[in-house]
C-alpha positions in Angstrom: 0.0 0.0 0.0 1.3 3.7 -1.0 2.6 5.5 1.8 1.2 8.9 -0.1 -0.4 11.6 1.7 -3.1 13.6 0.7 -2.5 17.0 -1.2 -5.6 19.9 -1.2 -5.3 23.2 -3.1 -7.7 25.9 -2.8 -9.2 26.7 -6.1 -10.8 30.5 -7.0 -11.3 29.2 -10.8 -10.9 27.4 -13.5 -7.1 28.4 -14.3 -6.5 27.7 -10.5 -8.1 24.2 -10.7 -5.9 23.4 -13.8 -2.6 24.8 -12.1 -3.4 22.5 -9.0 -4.0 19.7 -11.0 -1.0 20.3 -13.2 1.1 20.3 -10.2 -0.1 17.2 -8.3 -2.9 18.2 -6.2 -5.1 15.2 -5.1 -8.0 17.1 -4.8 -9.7 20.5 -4.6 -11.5 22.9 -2.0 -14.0 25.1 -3.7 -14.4 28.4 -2.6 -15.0 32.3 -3.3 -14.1 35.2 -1.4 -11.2 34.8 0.5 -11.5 38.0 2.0 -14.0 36.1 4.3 -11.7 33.2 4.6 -13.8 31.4 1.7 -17.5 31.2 1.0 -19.5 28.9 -1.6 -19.1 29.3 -5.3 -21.2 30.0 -7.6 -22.4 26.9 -9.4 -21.4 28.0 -12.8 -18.1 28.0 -11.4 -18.3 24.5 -10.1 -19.6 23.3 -13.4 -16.7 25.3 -15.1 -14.2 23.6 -12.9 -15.5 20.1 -12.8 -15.6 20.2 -16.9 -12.2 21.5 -17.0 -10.3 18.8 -14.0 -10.8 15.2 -13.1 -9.7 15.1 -9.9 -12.2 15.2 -6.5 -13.8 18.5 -5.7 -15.1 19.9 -2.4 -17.2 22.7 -2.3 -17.6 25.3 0.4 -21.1 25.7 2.0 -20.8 29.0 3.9 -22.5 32.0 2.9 -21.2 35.1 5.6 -17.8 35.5 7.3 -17.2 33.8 10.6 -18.9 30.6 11.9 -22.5 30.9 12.1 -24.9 29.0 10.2 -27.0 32.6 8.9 -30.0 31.3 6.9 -29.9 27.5 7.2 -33.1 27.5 4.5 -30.4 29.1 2.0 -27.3 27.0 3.3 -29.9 24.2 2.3 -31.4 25.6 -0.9 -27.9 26.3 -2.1 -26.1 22.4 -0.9 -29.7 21.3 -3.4 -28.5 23.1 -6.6 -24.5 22.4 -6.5 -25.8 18.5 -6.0 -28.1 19.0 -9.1 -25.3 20.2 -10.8 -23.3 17.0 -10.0 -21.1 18.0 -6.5 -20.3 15.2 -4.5 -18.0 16.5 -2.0 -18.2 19.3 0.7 -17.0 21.9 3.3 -19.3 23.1 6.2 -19.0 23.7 9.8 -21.3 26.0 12.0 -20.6 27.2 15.8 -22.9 28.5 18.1 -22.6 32.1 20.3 -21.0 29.8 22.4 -18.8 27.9 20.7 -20.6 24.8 20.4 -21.4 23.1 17.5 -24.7 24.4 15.9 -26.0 20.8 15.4 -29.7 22.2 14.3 -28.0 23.8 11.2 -25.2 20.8 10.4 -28.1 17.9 10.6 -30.1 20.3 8.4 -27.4 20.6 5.9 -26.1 17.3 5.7 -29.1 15.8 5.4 -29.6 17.8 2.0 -26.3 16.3 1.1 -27.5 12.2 1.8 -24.7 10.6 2.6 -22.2 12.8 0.4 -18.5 13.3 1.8 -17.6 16.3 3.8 -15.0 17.8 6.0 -16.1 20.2 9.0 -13.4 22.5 8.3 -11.5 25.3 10.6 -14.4 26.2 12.7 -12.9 23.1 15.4 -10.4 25.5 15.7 -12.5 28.1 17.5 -15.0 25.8 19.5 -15.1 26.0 22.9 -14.3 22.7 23.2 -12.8 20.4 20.7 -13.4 17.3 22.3 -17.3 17.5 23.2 -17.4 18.8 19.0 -16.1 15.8 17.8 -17.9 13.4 20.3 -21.2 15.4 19.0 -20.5 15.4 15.2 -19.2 11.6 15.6 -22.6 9.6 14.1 -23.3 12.5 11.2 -23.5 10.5 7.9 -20.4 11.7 5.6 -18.2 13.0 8.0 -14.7 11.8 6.8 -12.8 15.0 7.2 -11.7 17.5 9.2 -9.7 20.5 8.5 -7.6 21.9 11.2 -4.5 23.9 12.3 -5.1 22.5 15.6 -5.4 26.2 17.1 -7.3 29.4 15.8 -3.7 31.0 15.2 -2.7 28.3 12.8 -0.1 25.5 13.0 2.7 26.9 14.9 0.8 27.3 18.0 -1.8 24.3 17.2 1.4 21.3 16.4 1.0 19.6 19.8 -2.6 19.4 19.5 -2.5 18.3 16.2 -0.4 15.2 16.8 -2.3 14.5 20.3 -5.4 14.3 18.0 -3.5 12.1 15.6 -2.8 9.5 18.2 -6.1 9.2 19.3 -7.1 7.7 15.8 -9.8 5.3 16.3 -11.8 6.7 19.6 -15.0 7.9 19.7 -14.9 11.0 17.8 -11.3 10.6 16.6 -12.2 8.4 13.3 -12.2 11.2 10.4 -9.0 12.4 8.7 -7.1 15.4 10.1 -6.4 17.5 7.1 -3.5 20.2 8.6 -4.4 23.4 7.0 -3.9 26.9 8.7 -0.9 28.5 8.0 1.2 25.4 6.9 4.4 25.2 5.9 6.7 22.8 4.8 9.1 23.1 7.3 5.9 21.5 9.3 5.8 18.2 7.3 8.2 15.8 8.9 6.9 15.8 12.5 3.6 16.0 11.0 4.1 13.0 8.8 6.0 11.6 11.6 3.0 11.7 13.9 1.2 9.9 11.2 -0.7 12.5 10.1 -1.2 12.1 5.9 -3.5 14.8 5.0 -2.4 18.6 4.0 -4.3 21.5 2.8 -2.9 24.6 0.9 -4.0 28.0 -0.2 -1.6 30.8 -0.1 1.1 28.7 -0.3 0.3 27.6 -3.6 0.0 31.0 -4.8 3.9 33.0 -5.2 2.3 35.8 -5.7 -0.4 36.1 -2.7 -4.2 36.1 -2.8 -4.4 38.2 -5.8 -2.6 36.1 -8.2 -3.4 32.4 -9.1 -1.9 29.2 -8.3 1.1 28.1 -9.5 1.7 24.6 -10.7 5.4 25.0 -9.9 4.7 25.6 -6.4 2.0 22.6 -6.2 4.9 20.4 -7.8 7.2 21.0 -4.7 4.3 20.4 -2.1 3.6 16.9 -4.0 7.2 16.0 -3.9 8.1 17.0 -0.4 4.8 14.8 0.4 5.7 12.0 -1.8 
């Protein structure tokens, strides 16, 4: 069995998609606006994308910045249309005013996607509680995934937690992926990989020249070959 981990590049559009491909990516997250740290696409630009790669896609449901749910009718209304139009993977994760999960609005949403993969994405990194999140999201139909830094300030500070979360693979709430994402570098991957961690999500550093400019295959290349 290949010892090869998991490589995820954020994709804007199509040319994005087609760099990230180009340059190894194993799959893509789908998003818009990164100004407000990524909401859903439009579905033309999920059709656009999906004609133009061949390689997984998963595609933001959030519709404001920060981690409430908003209108869960529209979350909903909006999961039904990018399924029509043939998604089959997504990215969701609601919190409460208290940092809780909002389970109301993720039951609500995943049941629009029926059965569909998903990853409850960086919003574990500012619940109140990490533990009690997982434990309560454990039995949701899907849930394979989920992306995390390990700490709201990204991977620096969230390391230890990261690899504590690693080695509890298997428990009750520790069964989905950990996909490291959250300002990652690859100075991060051996003790990462080490801790047998084989799941890693980019954005801005595929992307030389920041958010305004699009990815660059080149710099996809050397995240696939430091991960090979």
């Amino acid at each position: 069995m290949s010892n090869r981990a998991l490589l995820e590049v954020i994709a804007l559009d199509v040319e994005d998609a087609v760099a990230a491909q180009a340059g190894g990516a194993d799959r893509l997250e789908l998003v818009t606006d990164m100004a407000a740290d990524g909401l859903t696409p439009p579905r033309e630009t999920f059709a656009a994308i999906r004609a133009a790669v061949d390689i997984p896609l998963r595609v933001m449901l959030r519709r404001t910045d920060g981690f409430a749910a908003g209108d869960v009718s529209e979350l909903v209304r909006v999961a039904r249309e990018l399924r029509a139009e043939g998604a089959q993977e997504f990215v969701l994760g609601f919190l409460d005013a208290e940092g809780a999960p909002d389970l109301a609005a993720v039951e609500a949403v995943v049941a629009e996607l029926d059965g569909c993969r998903w990853t409850f994405h960086r919003a574990i990194d500012r619940a109140a509680d990490r533990d009690q999140l997982r434990k309560a999201l454990a039995e949701l139909p899907g849930l394979d995934t989920y992306l995390t830094a390990g700490a709201a300030a990204g991977v620096d500070a969230g390391l230890p937690v990261l690899l504590a979360e690693a080695a509890r693979g298997g428990e009750p709430g520790y069964g989905a992926r950990i996909l490291v994402g959250g300002g990652l570098t690859l100075a991060h991957l051996p003790v990462l990989r080490a801790g047998g961690i084989d799941a890693f999500h980019i954005g801005g550093a595929a992307r030389p020249s920041g958010w305004d400019g699009p990815v660059s295959a080149a710099a996809v290349a050397d995240w696939r070959t430091a991960l090979s």
